[in-house]
KOLTOR-990627 format. One line per field, with one value per residue: residue number from 1; residue in three letters; x, y, z of N, C-alpha, C, O, CB in turn. Coordinates in pm, 1 decimal. Glycine has a CB too. Example, Ala and Ser with C-alpha at 12.3 -4.5 7.8 and 13.67 -1.06 7.14 Angstrom:
2
tornu = 1|2
mardo = ALA|SER
neast = 1319.0|1285.0
nnorth = -569.0|-225.0
nup = 780.0|708.0
caeast = 1230.0|1367.0
canorth = -450.0|-106.0
caup = 780.0|714.0
ceast = 1320.0|1290.0
cnorth = -330.0|3.0
cup = 780.0|787.0
oeast = 1423.6|1340.9
onorth = -331.9|113.8
oup = 846.5|803.9
cbeast = 1130.8|1408.4
cbnorth = -447.3|-59.8
cbup = 904.6|572.5
This chain:
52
tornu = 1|2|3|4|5|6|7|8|9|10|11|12|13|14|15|16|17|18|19|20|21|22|23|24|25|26|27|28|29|30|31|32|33|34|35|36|37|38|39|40|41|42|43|44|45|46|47|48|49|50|51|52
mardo = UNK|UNK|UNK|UNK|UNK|UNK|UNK|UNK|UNK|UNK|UNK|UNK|UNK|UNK|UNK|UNK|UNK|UNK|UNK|UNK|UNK|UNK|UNK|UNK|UNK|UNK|UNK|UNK|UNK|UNK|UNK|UNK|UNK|UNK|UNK|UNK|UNK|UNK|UNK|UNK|UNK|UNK|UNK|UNK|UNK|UNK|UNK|UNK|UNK|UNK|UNK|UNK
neast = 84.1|58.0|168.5|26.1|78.9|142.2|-39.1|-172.8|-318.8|-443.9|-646.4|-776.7|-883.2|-1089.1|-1232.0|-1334.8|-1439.7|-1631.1|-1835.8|-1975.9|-1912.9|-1883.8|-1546.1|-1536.9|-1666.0|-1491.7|-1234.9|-1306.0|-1320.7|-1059.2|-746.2|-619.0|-254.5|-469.6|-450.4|-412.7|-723.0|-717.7|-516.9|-635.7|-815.4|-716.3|-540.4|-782.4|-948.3|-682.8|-640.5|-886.2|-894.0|-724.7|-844.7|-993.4
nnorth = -118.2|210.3|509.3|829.0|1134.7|1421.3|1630.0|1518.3|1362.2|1562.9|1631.6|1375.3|1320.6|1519.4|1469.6|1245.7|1308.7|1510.2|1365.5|1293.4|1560.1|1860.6|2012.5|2225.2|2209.2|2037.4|2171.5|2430.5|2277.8|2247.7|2338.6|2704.2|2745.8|2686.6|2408.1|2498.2|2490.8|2322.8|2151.9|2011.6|1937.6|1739.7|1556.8|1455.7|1310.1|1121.1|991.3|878.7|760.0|519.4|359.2|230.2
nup = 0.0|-90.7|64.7|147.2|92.1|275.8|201.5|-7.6|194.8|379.1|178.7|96.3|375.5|357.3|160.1|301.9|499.0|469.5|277.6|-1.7|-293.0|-421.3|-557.9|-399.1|-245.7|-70.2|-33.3|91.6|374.3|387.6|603.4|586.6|481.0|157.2|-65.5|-456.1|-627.3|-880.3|-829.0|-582.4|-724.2|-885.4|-719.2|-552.4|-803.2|-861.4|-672.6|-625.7|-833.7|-830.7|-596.0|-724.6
caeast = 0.0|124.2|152.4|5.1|216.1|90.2|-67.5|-273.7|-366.5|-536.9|-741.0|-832.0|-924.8|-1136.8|-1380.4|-1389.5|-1530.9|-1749.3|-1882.7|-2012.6|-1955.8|-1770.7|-1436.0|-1537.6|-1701.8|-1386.7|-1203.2|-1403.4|-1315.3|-929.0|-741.0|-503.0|-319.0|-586.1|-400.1|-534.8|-881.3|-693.9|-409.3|-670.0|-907.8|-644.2|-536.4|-912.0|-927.0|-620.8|-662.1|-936.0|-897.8|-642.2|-875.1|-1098.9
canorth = 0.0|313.5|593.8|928.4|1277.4|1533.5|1715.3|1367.2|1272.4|1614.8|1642.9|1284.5|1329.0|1646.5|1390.8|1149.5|1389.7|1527.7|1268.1|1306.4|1704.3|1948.8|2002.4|2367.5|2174.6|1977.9|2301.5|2519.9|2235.1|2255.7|2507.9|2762.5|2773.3|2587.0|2377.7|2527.1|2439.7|2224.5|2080.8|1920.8|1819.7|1656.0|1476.0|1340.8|1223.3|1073.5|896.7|785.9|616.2|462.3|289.9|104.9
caup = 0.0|-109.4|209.9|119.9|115.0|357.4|153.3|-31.8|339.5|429.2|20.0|118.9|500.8|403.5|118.2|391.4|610.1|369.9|219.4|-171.4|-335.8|-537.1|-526.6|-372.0|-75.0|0.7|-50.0|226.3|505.1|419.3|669.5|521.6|341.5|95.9|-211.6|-571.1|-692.4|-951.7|-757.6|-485.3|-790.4|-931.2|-636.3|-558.7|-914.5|-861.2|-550.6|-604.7|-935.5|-744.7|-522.3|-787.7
ceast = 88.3|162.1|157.9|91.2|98.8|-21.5|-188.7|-375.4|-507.2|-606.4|-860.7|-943.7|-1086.5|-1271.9|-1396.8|-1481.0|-1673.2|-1825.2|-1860.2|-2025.5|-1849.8|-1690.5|-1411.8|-1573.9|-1592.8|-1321.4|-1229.4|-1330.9|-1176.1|-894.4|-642.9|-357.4|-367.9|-446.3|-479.8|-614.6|-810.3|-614.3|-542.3|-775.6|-846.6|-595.7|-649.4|-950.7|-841.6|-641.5|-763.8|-990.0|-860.8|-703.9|-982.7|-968.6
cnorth = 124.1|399.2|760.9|1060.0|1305.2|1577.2|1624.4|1332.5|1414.5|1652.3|1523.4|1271.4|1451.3|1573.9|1283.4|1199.4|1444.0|1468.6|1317.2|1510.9|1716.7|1922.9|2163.3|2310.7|2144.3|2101.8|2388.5|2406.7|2220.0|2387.9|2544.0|2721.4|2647.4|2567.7|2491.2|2447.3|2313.1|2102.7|1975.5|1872.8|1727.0|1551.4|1341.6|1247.8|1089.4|935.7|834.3|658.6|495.0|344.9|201.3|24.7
cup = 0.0|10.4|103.6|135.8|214.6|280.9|67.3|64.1|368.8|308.6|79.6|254.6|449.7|297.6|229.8|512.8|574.4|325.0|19.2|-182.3|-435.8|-485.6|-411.0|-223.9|-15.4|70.7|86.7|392.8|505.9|502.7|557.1|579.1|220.1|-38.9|-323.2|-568.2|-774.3|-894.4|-640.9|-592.9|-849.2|-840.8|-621.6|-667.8|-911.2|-789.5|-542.5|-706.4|-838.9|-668.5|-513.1|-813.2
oeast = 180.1|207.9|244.3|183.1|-4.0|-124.4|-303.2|-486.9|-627.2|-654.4|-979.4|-1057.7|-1183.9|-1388.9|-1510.0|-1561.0|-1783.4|-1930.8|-1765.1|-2103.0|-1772.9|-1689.5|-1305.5|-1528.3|-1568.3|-1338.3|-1144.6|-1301.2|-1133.9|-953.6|-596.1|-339.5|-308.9|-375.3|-579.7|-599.6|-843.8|-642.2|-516.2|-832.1|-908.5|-609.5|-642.2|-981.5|-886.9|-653.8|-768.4|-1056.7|-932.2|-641.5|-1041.2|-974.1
onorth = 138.5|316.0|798.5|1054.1|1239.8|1533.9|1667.6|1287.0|1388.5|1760.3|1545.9|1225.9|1448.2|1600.0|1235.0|1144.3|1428.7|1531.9|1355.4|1581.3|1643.9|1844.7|2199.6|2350.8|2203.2|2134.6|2393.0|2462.1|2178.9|2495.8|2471.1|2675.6|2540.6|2655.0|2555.9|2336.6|2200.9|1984.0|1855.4|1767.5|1623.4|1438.5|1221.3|1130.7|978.9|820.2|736.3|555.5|408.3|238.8|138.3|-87.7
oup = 80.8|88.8|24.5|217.6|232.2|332.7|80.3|38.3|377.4|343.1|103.1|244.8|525.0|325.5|228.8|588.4|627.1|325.6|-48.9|-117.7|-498.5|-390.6|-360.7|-116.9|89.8|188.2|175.8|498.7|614.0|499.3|469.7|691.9|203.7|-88.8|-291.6|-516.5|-736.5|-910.7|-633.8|-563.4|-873.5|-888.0|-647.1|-645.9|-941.2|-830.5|-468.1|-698.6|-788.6|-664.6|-425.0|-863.1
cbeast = -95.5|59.9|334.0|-83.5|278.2|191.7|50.2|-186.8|-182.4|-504.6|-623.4|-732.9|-769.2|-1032.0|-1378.4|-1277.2|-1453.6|-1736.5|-2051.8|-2227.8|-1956.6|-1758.8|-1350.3|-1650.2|-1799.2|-1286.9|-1283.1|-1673.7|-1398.7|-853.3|-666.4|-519.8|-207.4|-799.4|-444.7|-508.0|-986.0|-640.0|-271.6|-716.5|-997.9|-557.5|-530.9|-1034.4|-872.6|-554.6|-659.3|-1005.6|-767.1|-595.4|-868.4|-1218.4
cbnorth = 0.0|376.0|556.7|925.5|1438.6|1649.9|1793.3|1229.6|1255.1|1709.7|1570.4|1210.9|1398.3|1823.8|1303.6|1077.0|1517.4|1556.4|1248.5|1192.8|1831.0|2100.9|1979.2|2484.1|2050.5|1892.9|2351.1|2480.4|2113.0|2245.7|2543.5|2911.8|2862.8|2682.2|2198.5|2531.1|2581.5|2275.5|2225.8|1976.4|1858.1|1716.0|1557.6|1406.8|1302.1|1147.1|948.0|838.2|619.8|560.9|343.0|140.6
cbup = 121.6|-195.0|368.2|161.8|-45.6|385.2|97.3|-28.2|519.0|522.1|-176.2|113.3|621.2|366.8|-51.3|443.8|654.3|289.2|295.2|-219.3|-213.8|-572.5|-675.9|-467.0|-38.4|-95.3|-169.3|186.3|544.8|293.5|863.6|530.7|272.7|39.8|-253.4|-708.2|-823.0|-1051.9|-659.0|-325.7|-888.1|-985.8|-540.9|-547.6|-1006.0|-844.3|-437.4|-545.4|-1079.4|-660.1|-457.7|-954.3
């Protein structure tokens, strides 16, 4: 199993908290300073291909 960066862990932590939304919801429950808009949609994309 891979082990997440920092920065992977709190994108990831913040849809697990959330449940199902935008990328604007996630967004709102990160603290500062917030990744870009693209940089944490790209992540979630990422990660969670990843985990089909």
């Amino acid at each position: 199993m891979e082990k997440l960066s920092v920065q992977e862990e709190e994108a990831m932590q913040a849809v697990w908290q959330h449940g199902e939304g935008f990328i604007k919801d996630f967004l709102d429950t990160i603290a500062e300073p917030k990744p870009p808009y693209t940089t944490l949609a790209s992540t979630i994309k990422t990660r969670s291909a990843s985990r089909l």
